[in-house]
C-alpha positions as CSV (number, residue, x, y, z in Angstrom):
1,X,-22.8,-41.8,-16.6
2,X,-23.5,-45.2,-15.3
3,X,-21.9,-46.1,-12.0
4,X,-20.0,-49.4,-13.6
5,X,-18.8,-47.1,-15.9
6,X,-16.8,-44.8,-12.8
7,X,-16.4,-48.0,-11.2
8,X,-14.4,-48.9,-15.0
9,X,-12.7,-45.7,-15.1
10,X,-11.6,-45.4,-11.8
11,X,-9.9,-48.8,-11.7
12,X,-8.5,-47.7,-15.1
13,X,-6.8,-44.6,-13.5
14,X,-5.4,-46.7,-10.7
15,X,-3.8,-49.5,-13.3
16,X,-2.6,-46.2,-15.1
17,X,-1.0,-44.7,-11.6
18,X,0.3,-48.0,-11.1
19,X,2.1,-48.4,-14.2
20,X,3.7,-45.2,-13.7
21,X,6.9,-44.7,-11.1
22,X,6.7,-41.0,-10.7
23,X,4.1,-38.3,-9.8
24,X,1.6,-37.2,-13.5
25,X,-0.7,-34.5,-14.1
26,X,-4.3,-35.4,-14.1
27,X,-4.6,-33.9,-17.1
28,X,-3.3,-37.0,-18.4
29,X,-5.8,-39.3,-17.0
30,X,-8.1,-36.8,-18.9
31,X,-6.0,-36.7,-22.2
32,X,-6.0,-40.1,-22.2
33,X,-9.4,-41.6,-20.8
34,X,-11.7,-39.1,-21.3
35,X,-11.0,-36.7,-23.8
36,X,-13.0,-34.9,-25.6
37,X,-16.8,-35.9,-24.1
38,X,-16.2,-35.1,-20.6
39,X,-14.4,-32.2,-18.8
40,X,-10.9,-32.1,-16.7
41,X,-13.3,-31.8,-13.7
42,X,-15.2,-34.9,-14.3
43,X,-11.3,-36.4,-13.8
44,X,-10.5,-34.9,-10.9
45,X,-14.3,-35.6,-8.9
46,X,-13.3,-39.5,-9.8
47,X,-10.1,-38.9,-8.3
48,X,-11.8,-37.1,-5.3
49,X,-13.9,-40.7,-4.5
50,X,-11.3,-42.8,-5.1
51,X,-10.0,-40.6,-2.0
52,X,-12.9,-40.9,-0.2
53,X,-12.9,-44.3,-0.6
54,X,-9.4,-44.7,0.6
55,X,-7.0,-42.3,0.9
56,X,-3.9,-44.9,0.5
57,X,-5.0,-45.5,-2.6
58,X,-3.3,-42.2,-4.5
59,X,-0.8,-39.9,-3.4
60,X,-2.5,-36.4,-4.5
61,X,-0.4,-33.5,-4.6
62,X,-2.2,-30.2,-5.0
63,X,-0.6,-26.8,-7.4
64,X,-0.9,-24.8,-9.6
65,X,-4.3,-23.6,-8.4
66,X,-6.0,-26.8,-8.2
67,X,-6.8,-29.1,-5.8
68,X,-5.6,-32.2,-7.3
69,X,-2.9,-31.3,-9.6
70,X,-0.6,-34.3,-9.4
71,X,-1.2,-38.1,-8.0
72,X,0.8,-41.0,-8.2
73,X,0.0,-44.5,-6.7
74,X,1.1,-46.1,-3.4
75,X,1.6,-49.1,-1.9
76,X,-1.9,-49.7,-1.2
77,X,-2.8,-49.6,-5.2
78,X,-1.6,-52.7,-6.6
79,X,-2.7,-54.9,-3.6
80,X,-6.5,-52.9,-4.0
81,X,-6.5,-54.0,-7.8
82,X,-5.5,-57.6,-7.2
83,X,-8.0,-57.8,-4.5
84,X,-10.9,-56.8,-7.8
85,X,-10.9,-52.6,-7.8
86,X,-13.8,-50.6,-7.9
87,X,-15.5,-53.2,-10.6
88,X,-15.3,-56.1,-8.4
89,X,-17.3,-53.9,-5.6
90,X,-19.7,-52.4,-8.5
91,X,-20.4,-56.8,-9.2
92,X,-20.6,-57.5,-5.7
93,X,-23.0,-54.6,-4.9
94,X,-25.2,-55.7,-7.7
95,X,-25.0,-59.2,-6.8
96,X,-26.7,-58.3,-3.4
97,X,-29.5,-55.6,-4.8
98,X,-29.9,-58.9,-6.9
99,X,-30.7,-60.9,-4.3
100,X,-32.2,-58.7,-2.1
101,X,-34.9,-58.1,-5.1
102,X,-35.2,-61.6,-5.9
103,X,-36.3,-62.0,-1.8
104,X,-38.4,-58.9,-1.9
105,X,-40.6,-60.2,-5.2
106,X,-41.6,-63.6,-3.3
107,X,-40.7,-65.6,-6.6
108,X,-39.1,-68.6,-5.7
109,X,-36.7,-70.4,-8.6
110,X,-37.3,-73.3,-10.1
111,X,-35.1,-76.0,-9.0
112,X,-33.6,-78.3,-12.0
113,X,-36.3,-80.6,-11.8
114,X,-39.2,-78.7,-11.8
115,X,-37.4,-76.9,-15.0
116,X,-37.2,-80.5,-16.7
117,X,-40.5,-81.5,-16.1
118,X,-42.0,-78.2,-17.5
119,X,-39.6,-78.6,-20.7
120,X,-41.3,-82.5,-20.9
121,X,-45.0,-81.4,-20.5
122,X,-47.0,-81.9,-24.0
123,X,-48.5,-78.3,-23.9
124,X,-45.4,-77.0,-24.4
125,X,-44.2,-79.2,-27.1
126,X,-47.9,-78.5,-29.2
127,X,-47.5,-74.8,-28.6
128,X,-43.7,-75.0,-29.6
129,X,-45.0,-77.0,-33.1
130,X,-47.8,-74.2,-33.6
131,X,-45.4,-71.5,-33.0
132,X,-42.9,-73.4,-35.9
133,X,-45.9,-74.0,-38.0
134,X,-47.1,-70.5,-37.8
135,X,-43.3,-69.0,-38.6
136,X,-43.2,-71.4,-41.5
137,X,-46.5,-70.1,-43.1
138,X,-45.4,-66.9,-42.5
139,X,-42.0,-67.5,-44.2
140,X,-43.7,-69.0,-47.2
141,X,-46.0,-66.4,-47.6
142,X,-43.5,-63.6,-48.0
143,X,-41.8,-65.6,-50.3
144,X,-44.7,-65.8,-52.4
145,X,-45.4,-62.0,-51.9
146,X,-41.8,-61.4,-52.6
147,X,-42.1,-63.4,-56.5
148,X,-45.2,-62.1,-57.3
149,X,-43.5,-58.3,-56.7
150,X,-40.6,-59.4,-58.5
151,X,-42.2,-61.3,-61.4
152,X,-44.5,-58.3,-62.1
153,X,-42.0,-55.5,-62.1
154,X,-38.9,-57.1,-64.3
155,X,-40.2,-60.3,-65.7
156,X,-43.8,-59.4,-67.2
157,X,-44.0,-56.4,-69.3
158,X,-47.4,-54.0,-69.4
159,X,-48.5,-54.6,-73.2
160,X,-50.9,-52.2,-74.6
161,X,-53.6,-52.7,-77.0
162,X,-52.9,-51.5,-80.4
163,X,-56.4,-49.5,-80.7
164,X,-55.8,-48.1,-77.3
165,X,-52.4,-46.7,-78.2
166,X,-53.7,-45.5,-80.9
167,X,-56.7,-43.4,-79.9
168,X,-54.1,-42.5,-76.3
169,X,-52.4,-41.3,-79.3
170,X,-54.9,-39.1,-80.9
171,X,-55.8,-37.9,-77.8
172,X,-52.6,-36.4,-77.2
173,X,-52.3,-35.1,-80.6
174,X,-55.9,-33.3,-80.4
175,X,-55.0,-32.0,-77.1
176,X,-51.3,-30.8,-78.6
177,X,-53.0,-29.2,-81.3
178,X,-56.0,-27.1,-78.6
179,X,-52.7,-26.1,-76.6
180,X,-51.0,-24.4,-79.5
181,X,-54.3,-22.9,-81.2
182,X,-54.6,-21.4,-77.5
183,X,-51.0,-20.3,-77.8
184,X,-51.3,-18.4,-80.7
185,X,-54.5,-16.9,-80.0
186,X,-52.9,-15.4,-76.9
187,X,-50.1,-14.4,-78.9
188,X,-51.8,-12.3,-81.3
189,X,-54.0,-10.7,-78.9
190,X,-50.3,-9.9,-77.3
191,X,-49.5,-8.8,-80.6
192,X,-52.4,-6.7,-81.4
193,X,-51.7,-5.0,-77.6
194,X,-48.0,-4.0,-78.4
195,X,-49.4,-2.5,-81.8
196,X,-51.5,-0.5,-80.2
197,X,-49.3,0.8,-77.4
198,X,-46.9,1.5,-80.7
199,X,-49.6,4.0,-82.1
């Protein structure tokens, strides 16, 4: 699981603690965020850094053989979700790796000016018209490919030649005719052995 997906679910489970006056099970955070691809544990090791984060942030009460059995929010809770939460730390976090990467690669950015003048230099417009002229031929050819395909299996029908229907035809009619002389060969030899087995 991705960590701006905790960062989501634990800010979720604070809004949820917060909405509520009283103390709840964490088997309703699980019934209601997470069931049924994750387990009642996964709940309760997000509620378990939440604490480690800040421990004012839930009031955990522990039972009925469990660690964290009930929580409830405090007064700390609403003023940590106005301030952002868990995602606004997750952004922030990112934001500096972002940085810090951007540093570490040595690529400077391009101010706005050098970006317009690279946009205004000819090459780019002539590689920008090939690329156009190259997507239109490309177009135009698969429509072509596209009629000829449709043209030759609906519109055009196959006609055959008269005399080569006709001796196709024969063909089948001499073979038709080997196949059942075949047949009945084998059928009186068959014949002939059933006969025999009879005497």
């Amino acid at each position: 699981m991705s960590e701006f997906f905790k960062a989501e679910l634990k800010d979720r489970f604070l809004e949820y603690a917060l909405e509520r006056s009283d103390y709840f099970e964490i088997q309703t955070l699980y019934d209601e965020f997470l069931r049924p691809n994750y387990s009642l544990q996964f709940v309760e090791k997000l509620v378990k850094e939440i604490r480690e984060y800040d421990p004012e942030l839930l009031d955990v009460m522990s039972g009925n053989g469990m660690e964290i059995f009930m929580v409830a929010s405090t007064t700390s809770t609403e003023d940590f979700l106005e301030e952002g939460g868990f995602m606004d730390m997750y952004v922030k976090e990112e934001e500096k790796w972002d940085v810090f990467l951007d540093q570490l690669s040595g690529n400077k950015k391009l101010t706005k000016d050098e970006q317009n003048l690279l946009k205004r230099t000819p090459a780019h417009k002539r590689e920008k018209n090939l690329l156009l002229l190259l997507i239109s031929a490309i177009s135009i050819s698969f429509l072509f490919t596209l009629v000829s395909i449709i043209k030759e299996a609906w519109l055009e029908p196959d006609y055959v030649p008269a005399d080569e229907f006709k001796r196709k035809m024969e063909q089948l009619q001499e073979q038709y005719l080997q196949e059942n002389q075949l047949l009945r060969n084998q059928l009186q030899a068959a014949q002939k052995q059933l006969d025999s087995l009879k005497n």
